[in-house]
C-alpha atoms as a printed R data frame, in Angstrom:
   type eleno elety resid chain resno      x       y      z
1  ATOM     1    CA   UNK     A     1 45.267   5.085 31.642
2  ATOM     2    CA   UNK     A     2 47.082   1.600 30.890
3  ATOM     3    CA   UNK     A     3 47.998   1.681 27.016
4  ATOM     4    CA   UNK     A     4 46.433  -1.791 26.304
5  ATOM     5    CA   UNK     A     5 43.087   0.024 27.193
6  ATOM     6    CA   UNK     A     6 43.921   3.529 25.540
7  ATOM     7    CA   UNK     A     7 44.445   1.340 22.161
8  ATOM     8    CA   UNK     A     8 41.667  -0.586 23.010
9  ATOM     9    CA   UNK     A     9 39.092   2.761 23.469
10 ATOM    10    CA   UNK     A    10 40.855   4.506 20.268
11 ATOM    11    CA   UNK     A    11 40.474   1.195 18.231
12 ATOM    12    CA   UNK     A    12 36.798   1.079 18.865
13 ATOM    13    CA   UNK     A    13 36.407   4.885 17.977
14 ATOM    14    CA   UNK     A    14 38.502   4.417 14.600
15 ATOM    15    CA   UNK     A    15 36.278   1.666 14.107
16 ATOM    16    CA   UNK     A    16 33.006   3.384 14.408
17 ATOM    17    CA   UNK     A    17 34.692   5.816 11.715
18 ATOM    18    CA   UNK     A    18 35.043   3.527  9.251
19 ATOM    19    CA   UNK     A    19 31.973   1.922 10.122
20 ATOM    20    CA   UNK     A    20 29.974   5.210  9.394
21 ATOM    21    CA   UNK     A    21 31.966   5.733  5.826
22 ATOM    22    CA   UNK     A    22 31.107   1.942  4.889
23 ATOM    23    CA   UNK     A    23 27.540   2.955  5.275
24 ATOM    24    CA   UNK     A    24 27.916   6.281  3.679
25 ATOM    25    CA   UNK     A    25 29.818   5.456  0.643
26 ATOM    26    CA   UNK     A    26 28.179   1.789  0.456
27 ATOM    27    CA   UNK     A    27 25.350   3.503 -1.208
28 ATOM    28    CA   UNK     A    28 27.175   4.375 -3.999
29 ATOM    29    CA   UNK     A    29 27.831   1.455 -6.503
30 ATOM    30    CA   UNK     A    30 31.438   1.665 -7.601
31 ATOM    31    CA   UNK     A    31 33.941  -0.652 -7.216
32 ATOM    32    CA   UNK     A    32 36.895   2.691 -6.764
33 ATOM    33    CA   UNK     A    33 38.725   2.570 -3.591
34 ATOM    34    CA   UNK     A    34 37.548   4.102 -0.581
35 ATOM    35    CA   UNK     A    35 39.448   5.853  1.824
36 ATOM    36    CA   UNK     A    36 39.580   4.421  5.509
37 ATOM    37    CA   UNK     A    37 41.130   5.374  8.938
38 ATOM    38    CA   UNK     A    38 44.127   3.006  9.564
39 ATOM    39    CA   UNK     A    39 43.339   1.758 12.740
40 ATOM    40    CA   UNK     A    40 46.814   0.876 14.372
41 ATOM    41    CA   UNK     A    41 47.721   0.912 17.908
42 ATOM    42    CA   UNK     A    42 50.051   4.780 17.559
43 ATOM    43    CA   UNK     A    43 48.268   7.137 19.310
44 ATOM    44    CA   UNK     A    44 46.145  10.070 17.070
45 ATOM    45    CA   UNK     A    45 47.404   7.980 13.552
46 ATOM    46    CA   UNK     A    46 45.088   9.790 10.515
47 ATOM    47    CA   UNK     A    47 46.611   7.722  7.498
48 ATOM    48    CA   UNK     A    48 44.317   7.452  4.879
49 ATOM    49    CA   UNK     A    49 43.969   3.549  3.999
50 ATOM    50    CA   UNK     A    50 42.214   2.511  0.094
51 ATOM    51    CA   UNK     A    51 40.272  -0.249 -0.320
52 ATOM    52    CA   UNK     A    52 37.311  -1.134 -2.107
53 ATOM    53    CA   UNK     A    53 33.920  -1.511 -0.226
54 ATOM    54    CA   UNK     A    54 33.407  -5.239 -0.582
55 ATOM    55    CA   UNK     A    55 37.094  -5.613  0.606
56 ATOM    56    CA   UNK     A    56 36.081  -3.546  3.938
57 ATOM    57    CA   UNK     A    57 33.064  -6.027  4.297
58 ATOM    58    CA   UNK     A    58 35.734  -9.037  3.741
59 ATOM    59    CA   UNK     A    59 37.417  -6.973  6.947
60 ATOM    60    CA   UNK     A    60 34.827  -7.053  9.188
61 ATOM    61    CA   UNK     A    61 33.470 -10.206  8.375
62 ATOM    62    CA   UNK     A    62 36.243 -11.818  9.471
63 ATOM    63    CA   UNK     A    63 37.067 -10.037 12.444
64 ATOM    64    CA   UNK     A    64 40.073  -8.090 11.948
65 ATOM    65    CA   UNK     A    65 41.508  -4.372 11.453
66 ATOM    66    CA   UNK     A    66 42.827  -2.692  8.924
67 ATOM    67    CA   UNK     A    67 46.277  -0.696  8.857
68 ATOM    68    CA   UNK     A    68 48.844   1.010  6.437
69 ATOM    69    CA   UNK     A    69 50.994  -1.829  5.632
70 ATOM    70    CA   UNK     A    70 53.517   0.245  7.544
71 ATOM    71    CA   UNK     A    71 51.918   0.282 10.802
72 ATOM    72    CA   UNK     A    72 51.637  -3.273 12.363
73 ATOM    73    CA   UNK     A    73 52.546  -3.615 15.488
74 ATOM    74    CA   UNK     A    74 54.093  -6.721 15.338
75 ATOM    75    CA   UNK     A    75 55.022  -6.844 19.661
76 ATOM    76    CA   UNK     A    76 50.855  -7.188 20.051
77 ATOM    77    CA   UNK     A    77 49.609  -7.943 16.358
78 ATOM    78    CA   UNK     A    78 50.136 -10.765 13.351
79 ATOM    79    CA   UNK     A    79 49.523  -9.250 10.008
80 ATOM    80    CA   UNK     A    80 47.672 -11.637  8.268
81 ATOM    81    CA   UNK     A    81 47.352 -10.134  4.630
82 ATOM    82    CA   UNK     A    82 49.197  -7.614  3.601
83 ATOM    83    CA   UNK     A    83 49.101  -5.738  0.373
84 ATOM    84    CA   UNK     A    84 51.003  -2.428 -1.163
85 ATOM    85    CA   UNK     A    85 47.421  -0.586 -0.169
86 ATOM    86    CA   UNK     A    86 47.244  -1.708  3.422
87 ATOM    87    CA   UNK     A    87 47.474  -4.644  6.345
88 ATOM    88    CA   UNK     A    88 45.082  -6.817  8.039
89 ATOM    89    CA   UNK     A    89 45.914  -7.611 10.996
90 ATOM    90    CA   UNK     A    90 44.515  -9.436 14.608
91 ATOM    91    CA   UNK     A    91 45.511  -8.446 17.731
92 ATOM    92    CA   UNK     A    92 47.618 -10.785 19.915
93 ATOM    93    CA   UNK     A    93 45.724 -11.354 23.286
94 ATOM    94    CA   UNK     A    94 47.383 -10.252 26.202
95 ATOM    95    CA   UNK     A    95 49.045 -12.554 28.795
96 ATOM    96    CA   UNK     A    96 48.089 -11.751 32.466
97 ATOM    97    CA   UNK     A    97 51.264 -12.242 34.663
């Protein structure tokens, strides 16, 4: 399988995670830090990324991933925030030959 499309497929999985632990710990009113699945492009990655639940929402709203500051691929992804808790990033869309 052609990494762009592995990534691609294990993106959308991570995603669904974190999607699922928004909506469980969203019922909960606290403003604490939740813990995430870094969603980077490295293959079975498990790091643990904090942020608060509005901050997640701010995430998805706008379209983008989340990843341990550490992990941006910058060959296929811009960073767009980044903070000592974790990175927001886009992906850069690929160029057919």
């Amino acid at each position: 399988m052609p990494r762009a499309v592995r990534v691609r497929r294990d993106s959308e999985l991570i995603r669904e995670v974190n999607d699922r632990i928004h909506e469980l710990e969203g019922k909960w009113s606290s403003d604490e830090p939740v813990g995430f699945v870094c969603e980077c492009s490295a293959v079975g990655c498990t790091t643990t990324v904090y942020m608060t639940i509005e901050e997640y929402e701010r995430v998805r709203a706008a379209g983008l991933m989340l990843t341990a500051p550490t992990h941006v691929d910058f060959e296929n992804e811009r960073a767009l925030v980044a903070t000592e808790n974790y990175a927001l990033v886009e992906r850069v869309p690929e160029v057919d030959p």
